[in-house]
C-alpha positions as CSV (number, residue, x, y, z in Angstrom):
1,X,-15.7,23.3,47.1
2,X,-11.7,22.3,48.1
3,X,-10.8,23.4,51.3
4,X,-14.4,23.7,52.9
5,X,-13.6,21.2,55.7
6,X,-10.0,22.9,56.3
7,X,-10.7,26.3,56.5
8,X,-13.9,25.5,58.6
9,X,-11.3,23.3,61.4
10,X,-8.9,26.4,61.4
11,X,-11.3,28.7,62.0
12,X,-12.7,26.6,64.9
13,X,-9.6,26.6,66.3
14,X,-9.0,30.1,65.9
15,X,-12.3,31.2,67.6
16,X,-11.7,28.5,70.5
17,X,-8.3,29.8,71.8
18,X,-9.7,33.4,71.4
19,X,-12.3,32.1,74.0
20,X,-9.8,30.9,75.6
21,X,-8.4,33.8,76.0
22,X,-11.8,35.9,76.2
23,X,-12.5,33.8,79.3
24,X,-8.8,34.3,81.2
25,X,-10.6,36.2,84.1
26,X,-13.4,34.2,85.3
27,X,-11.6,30.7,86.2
28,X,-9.6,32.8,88.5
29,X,-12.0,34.6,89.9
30,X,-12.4,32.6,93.2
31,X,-8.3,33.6,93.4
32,X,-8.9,37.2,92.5
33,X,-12.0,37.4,95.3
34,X,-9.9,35.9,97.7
35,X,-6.8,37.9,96.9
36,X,-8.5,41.2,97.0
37,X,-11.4,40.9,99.2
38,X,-13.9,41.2,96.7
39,X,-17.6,41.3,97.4
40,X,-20.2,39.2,95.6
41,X,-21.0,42.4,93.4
42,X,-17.1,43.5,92.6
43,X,-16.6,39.4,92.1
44,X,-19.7,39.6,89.2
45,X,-18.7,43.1,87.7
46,X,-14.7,41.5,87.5
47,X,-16.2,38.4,85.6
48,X,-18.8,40.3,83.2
49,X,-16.3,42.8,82.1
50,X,-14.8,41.4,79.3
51,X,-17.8,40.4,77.7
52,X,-18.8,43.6,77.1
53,X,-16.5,44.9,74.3
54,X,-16.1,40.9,73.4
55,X,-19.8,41.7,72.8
56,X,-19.9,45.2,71.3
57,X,-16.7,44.2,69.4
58,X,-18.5,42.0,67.3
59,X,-20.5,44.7,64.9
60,X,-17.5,46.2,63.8
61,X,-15.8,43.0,63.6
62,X,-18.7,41.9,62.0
63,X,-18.6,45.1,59.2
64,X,-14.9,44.6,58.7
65,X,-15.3,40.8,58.0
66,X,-17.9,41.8,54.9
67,X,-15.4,44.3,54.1
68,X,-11.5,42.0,54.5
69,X,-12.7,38.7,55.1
70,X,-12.0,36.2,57.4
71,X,-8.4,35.4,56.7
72,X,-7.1,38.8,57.3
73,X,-9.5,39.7,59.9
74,X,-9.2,36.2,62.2
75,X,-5.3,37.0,62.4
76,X,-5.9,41.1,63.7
77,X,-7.6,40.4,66.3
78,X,-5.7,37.4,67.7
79,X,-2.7,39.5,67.7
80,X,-4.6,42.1,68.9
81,X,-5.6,40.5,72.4
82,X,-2.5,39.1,72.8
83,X,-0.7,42.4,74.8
84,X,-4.0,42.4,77.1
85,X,-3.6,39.1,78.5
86,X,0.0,39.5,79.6
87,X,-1.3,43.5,81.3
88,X,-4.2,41.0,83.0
89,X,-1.2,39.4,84.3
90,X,0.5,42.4,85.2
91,X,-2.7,43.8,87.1
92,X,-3.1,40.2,88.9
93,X,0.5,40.4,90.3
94,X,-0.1,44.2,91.4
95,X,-3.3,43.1,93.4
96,X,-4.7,46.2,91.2
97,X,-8.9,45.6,91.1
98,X,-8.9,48.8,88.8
99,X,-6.3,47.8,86.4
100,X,-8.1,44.2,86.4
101,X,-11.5,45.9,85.0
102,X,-9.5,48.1,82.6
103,X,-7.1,45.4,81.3
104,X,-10.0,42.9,81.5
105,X,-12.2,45.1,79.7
106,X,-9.9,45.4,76.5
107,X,-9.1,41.6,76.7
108,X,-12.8,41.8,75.8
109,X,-11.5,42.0,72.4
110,X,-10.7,37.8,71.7
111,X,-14.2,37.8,72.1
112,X,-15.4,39.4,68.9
113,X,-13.8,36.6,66.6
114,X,-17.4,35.1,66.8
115,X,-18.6,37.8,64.3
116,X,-15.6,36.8,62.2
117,X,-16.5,32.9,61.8
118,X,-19.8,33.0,61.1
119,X,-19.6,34.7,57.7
120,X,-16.7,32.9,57.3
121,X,-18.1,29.9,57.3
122,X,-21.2,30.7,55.7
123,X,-19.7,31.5,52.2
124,X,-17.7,28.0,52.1
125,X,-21.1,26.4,52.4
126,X,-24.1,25.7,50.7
127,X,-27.5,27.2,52.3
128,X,-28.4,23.4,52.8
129,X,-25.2,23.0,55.6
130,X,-24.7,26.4,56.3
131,X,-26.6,24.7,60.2
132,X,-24.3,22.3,60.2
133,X,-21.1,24.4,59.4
134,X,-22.3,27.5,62.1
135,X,-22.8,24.9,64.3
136,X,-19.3,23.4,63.9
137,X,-17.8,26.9,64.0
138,X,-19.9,27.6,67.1
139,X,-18.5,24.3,69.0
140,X,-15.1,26.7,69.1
141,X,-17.3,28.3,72.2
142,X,-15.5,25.3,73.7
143,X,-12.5,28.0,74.3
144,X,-14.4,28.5,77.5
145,X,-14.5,24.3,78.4
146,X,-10.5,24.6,78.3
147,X,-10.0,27.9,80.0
148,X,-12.0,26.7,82.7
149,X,-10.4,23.5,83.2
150,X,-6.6,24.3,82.1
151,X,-6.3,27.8,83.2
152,X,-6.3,26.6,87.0
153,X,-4.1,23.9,86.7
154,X,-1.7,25.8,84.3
155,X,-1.8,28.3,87.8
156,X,-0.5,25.5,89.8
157,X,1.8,23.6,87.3
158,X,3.9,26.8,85.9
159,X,3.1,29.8,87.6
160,X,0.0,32.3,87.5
161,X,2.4,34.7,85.4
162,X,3.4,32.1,83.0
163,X,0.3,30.7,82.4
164,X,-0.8,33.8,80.6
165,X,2.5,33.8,78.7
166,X,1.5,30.7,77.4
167,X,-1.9,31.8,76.4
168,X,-0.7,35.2,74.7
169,X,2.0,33.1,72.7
170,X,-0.9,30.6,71.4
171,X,-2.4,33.6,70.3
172,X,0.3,34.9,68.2
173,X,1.3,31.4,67.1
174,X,-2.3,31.0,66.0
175,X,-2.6,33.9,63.8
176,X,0.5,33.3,62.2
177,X,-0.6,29.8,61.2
178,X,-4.3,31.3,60.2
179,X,-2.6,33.9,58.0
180,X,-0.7,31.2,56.6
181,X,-3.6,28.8,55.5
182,X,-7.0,29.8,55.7
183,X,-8.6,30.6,52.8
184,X,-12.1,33.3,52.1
185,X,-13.9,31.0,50.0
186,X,-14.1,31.8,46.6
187,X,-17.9,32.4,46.5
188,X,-17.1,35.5,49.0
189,X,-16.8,39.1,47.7
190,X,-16.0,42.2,49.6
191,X,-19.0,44.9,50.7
192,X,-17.5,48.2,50.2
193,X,-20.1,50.2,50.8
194,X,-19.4,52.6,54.0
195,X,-20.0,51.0,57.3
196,X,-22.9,53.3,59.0
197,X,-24.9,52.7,56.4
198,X,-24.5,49.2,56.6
199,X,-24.8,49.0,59.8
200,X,-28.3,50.9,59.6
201,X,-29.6,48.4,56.9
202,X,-28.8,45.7,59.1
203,X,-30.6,47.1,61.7
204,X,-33.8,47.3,59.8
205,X,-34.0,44.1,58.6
206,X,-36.5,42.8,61.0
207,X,-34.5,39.3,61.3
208,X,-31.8,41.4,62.9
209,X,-33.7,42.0,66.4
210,X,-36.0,39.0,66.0
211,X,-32.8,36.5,66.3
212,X,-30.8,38.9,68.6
213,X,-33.3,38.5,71.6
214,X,-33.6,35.0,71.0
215,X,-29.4,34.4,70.4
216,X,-29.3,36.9,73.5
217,X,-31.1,34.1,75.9
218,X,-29.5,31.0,74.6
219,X,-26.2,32.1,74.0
220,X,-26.0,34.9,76.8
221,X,-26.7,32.1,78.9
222,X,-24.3,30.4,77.9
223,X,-22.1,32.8,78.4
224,X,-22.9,33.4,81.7
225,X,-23.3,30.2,82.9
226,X,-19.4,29.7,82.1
227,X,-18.3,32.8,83.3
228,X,-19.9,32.8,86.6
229,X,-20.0,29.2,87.5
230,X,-16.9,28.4,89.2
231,X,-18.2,31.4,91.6
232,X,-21.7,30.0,91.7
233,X,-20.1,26.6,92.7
234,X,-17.9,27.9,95.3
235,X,-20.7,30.3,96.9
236,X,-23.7,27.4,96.7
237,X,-21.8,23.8,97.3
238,X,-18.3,25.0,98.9
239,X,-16.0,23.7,96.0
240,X,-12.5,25.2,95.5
241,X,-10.8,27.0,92.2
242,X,-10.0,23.9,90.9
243,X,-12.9,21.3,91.6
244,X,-15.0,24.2,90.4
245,X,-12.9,25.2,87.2
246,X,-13.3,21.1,86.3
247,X,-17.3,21.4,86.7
248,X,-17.8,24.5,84.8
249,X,-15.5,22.5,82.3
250,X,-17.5,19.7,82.1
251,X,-20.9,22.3,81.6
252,X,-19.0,24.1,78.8
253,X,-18.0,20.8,76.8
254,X,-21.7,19.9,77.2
255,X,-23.2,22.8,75.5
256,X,-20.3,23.1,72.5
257,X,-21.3,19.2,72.1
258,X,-24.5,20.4,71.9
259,X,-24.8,23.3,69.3
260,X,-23.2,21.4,66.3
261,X,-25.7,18.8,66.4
262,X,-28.5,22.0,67.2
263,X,-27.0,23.4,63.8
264,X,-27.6,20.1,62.0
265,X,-31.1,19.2,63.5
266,X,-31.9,22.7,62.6
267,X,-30.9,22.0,58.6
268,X,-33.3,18.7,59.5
269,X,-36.5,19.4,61.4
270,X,-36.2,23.6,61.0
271,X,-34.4,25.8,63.8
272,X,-38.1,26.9,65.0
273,X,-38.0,23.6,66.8
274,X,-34.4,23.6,68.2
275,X,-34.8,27.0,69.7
276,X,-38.4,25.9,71.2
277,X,-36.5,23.0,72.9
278,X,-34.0,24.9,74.1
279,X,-35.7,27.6,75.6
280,X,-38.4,25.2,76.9
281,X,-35.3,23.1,78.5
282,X,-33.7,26.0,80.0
283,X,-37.0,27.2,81.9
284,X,-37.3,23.7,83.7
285,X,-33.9,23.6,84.6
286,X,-33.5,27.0,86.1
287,X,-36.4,26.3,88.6
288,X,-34.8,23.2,88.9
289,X,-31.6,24.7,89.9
290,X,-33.1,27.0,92.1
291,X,-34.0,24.2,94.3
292,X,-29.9,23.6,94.7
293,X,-30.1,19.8,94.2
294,X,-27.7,17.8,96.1
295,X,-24.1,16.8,94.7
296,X,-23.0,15.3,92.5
297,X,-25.2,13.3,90.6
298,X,-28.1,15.2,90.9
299,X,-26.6,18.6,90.5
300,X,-24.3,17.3,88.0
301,X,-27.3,16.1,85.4
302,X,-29.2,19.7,86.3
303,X,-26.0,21.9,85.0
304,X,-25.0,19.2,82.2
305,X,-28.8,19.5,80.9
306,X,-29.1,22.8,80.9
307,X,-25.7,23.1,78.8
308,X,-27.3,20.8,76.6
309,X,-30.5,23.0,76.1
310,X,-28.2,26.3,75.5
311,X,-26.0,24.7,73.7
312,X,-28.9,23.3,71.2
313,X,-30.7,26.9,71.1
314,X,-27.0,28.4,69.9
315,X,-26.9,26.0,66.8
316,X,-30.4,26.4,66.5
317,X,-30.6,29.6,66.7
318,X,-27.6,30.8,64.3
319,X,-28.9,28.1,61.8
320,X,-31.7,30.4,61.5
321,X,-29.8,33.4,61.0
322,X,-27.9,31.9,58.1
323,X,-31.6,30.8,56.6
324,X,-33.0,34.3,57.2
325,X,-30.4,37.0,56.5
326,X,-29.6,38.7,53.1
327,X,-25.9,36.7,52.0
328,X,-24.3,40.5,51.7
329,X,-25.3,41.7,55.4
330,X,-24.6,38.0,56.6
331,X,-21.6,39.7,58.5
332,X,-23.5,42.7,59.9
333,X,-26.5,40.8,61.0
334,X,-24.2,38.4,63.0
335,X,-22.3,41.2,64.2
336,X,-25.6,42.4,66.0
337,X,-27.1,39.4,66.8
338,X,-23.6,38.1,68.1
339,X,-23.2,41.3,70.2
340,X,-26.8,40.8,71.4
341,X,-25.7,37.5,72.3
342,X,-22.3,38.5,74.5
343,X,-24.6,41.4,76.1
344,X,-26.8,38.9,76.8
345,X,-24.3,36.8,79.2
346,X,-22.7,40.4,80.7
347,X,-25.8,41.2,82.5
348,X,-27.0,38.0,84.4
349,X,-23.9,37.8,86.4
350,X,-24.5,41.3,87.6
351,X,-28.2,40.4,88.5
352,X,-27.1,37.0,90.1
353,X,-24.1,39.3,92.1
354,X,-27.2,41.7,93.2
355,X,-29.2,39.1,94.1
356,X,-27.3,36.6,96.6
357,X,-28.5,34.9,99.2
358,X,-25.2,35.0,101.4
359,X,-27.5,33.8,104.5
360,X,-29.2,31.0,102.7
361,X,-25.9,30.3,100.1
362,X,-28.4,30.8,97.1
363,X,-29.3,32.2,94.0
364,X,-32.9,31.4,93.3
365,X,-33.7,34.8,92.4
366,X,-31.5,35.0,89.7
367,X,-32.4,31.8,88.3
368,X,-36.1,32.2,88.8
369,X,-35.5,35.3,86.8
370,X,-33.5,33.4,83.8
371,X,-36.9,30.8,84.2
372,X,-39.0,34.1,83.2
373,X,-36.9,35.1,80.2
374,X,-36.4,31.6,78.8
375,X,-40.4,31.1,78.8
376,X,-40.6,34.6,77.4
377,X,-38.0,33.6,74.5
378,X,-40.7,30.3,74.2
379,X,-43.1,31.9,73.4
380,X,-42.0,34.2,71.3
381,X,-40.4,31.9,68.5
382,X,-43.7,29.8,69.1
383,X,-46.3,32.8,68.2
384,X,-44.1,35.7,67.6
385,X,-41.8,34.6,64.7
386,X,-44.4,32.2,63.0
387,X,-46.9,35.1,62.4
388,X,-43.8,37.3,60.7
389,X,-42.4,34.2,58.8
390,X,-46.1,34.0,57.6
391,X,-46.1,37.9,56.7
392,X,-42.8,37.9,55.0
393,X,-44.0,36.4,51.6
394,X,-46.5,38.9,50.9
């Protein structure tokens, strides 16, 4: 169909300067911990916040995309995270922890554009690509890769107040240019029918929980990786806001690198394989990264591989959805598993906050802990979903 490739870029873009925005917080948080005195718990809750509603957000962004569509629900909710980043500005100049957890929690909000793309996407493109475009779409995660590497230095170049100025006009500037082109594909039709029901039909579909544990481990991983690095890296190997904001940069770009091409293996070899990989990879590399290897090579390759297995399992992973889910509950389904996904990365950096080593400057029981889930998640798309892919048909 004209306009697949277009409408596809834009709404890339329009998901990655929502993450951008989504992950406004966590690149400062070495400033904020220093600023206020935070603990290792107050530094994980202030980080984890906003991925909560960015998380929960996404089923009713998810039942209001099968209901509007993309193009008038991409545009709503950019405008509608705008305000919050300026009051996380406000509560950053007014050394306010509270107002940072309140204003950071509604911020939450840029975060549920994820639910929006996805269906999207999915009606531009045949069944055959739908891997390839979710995993496209997905690269958008890369939001994170620039917060984490620009938002610092936008600190030091203008100003920690105009920085988030510039991010809340990109915002606005962005949805007026997505209201302006993009375009629900023509194969798309609104659901009408009322949204608790939907939601509950969603819900039963046993696809619906089956890919949200699994997107819940690769993605929340993800998610948590690039939330909590830069405080990981400061706590473990010393480094400052901006060496660590360029590291969990360079992890971010590795994993949105990483789920396009998981999306488009997955349309190849089957996303039962991807995700297997993925999860496989991320077990080896937590223990490995509970060993702290030494800078920078070694440490380097350990976080860059482990982006790369995450960022595989995401493509994978959502490739499946798009093969497995009814094409009229395409959005709710994503809204679950998508929520499932952000609620996934909300709770490891409490458990890795709770679990410090201030004496040793470690985390291995955090990560020994990911190792467990991650061979859990194995396991389960090895046995698990093969014996209910081979019950479906009957």
């Amino acid at each position: 169909m004209t306009g697949q490739m277009k409408n596809l870029a834009l709404a890339t873009w329009a998901f990655a300067i929502s993450f951008w925005a989504w992950n406004m917080i966590a690149p400062l948080g070495v400033r904020y911990t220093e600023q206020l005195g935070l603990s290792a718990t107050q530094k994980s809750v202030l980080v984890a916040v906003p991925v909560l509603v960015g998380s929960v957000g996404r089923i009713v962004a998810g039942v209001l995309t099968d209901r509007f569509g993309g193009r008038r629900m991409f545009p709503v909710l950019l405008v509608l995270a705008a305000p919050f980043v300026l009051l996380v500005a406000f509560a950053g100049n007014h050394a306010s922890y509270g107002l940072l957890l309140l204003f950071g929690f509604f911020l939450g909000v840029a975060g549920t554009t994820f639910a929006v793309g996805i269906p999207f996407v999915n009606a531009w493109f045949d069944p055959s690509r739908r891997g390839f475009a979710t995993g496209v779409f997905g690269a958008g995660m890369g939001g994170t890769a620039l917060s984490a590497f620009f938002t610092p230095r936008f600190v030091n170049w203008f100003g920690y107040t105009a920085t988030h100025v510039i991010i809340a006009v990109a915002l606005v500037v962005t949805a007026g240019i997505v209201w302006l082109w993009l375009r629900d594909s023509p194969r798309w039709t609104p659901n009408t029918e009322p949204a608790v029901p939907k939601l509950a039909a969603a819900a039963k579909l046993p696809v619906t929980w089956q890919m949200a544990f699994l997107y819940a481990v690769c993605f929340g991983g993800f998610v948590a990786f690039s939330t909590y690095l830069p405080t990981y890296l400061k706590d473990v190997y010393g480094f400052g806001l901006t060496d660590a904001g360029t590291r969990t940069a360079g992890f971010a770009v590795a994993a949105v690198i990483c789920r396009p091409i998981g999306g488009t293996l997955a349309d190849r070899v089957g996303p039962r394989v991807i995700a297997g990989i993925s999860f496989g990879g991320a077990a080896v590399m937590a223990v490995d990264l509970a060993f702290v290897p030494p800078l920078e090579v070694p440490a380097g390759m350990s976080f860059v591989l482990m982006a790369a297995f995450l960022g595989l399992g995401t493509g994978g992973v959502f490739a499946w959805v798009a093969e497995l889910a009814p094409a009229a509950r395409v959005g709710s389904v994503t809204g679950i598993v998508g929520a499932a996904g952000g609620l996934g990365g909300f709770f490891p950096p409490l458990v890795m906050g709770a679990t410090y080593d201030e004496a040793a400057h470690r985390y291995t029981i955090g990560l020994l802990l990911l190792c467990v889930v991650a061979v859990c998640a194995l396991l389960y798309t090895i046995v698990g979903m093969r014996r209910r892919v081979v019950e479906r048909p009957a």
